[in-house]
N, C-alpha and C positions, 0 to 999 in steps of 0.2 A: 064590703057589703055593709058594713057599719053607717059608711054617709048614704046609702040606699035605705036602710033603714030607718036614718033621720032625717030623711028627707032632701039633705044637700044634692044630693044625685039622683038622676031615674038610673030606669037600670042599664039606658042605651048609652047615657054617659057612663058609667062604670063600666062598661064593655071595649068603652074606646079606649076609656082615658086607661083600661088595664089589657090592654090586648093589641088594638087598631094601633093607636099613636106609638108605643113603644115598638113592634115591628118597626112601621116607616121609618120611626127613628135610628134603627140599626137597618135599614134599605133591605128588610125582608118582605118582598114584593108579593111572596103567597101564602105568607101567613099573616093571622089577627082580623079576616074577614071569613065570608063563607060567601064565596061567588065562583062562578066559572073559572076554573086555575090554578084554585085558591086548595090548598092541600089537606081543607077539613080536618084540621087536629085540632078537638076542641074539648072542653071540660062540660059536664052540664051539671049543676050545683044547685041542691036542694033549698029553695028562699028563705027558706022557716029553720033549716039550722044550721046554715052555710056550709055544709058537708060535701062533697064531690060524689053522687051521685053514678057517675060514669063519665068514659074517659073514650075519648075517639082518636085516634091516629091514622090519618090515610084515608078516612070516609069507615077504617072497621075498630070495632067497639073492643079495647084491650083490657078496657075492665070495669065491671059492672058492681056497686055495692060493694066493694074493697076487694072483689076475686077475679084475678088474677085471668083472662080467655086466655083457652092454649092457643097458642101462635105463633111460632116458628120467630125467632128473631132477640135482640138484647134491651130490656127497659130497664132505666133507672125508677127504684120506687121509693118515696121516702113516705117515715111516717110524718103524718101533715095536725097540727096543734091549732083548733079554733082559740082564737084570740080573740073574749068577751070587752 
């Protein structure tokens, strides 16, 4: 988010270059896009403090604002360090 912030990247490029390109790169055909097929697991991250906002897996929402939706199933959670 840093070179978004100085301007080196929009934010479509920091989408790809951290989501899109690395998929293809390991031949993970439905994930790192959000289109028909595509398995909707995505992050959505607050611009102004680069914080993760909410967390989608499978198209449902696993966690919203750091709390945890009940949901049947195993996630890995780490605590996450903004790097100024």
């Amino acid at each position: 988010m840093q070179l978004v912030d100085f301007g080196a990247w929009t934010i479509t490029e920091f989408v790809d270059r951290t989501s899109l390109t690395p998929s293809k790169m390991l031949g993970l055909t439905s994930k790192g896009h959000l289109s028909p097929g595509a398995d909707a697991d995505l992050t959505i991250v607050d611009l102004k403090s680069h914080e993760a906002v909410a967390t989608v897996v499978g198209g449902e929402f696993i966690c919203v604002n750091g709390v945890i939706m009940e949901r049947v199933g195993l996630y890995c959670v780490l605590n996450m360090v903004k790097i100024n």
